[in-house]
C-alpha positions as CSV (number, residue, x, y, z in Angstrom):
1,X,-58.0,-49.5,-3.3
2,X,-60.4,-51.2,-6.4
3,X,-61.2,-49.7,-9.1
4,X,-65.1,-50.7,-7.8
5,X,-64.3,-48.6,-4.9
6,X,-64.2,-44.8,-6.5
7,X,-67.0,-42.9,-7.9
8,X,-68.1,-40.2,-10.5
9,X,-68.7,-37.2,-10.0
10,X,-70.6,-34.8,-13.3
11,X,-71.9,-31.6,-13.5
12,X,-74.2,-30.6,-16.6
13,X,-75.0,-26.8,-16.5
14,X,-77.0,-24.5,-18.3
15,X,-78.2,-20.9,-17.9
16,X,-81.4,-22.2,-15.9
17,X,-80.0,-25.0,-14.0
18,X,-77.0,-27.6,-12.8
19,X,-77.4,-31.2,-12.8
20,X,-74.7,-32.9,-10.6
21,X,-74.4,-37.1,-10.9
22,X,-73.0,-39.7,-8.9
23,X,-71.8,-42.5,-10.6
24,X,-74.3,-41.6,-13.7
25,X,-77.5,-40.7,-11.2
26,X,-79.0,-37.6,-11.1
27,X,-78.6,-36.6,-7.4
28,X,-79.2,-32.4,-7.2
29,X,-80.5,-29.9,-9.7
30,X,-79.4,-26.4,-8.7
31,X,-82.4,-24.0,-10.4
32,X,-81.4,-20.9,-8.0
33,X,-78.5,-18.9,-8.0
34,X,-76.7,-20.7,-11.4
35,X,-74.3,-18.5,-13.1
36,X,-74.9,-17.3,-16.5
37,X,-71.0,-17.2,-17.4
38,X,-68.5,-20.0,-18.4
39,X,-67.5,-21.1,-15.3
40,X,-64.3,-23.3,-14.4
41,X,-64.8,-26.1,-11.4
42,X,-61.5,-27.7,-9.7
43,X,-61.9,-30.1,-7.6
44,X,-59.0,-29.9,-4.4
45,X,-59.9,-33.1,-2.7
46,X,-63.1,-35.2,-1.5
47,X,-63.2,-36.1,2.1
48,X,-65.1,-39.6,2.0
49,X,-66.7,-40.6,5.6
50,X,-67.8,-43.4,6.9
C-alpha cells in the first residue's frame, strides 16, 4: 500500500458543533446532539469498500 493511498480523518468540536474532515475537507458538521463534556474518540478499525 502507498503512502497516496490512506487518508485523514479530523474532528474539530465545540460546545455547538463537530466538524469532521477528510483529507483536510470539511465533509459533516454535527449541530445536534454534540456533547458539552471532554470527550475521548478511539478509533478500532475503518472498513474501506469498494
Amino acid at each position: 500500500m502507498n503512502d497516496d493511498q490512506y487518508h485523514v480523518y479530523g474532528v474539530v468540536g465545540s460546545n455547538m458543533k463537530m466538524k469532521c474532515y477528510v483529507d483536510g475537507k470539511l465533509y459533516y458538521t454535527f449541530t445536534e446532539n454534540v456533547p458539552s463534556d471532554p470527550v475521548d474518540m478511539m478509533i478500532d478499525y475503518v472498513r474501506v469498500y469498494k
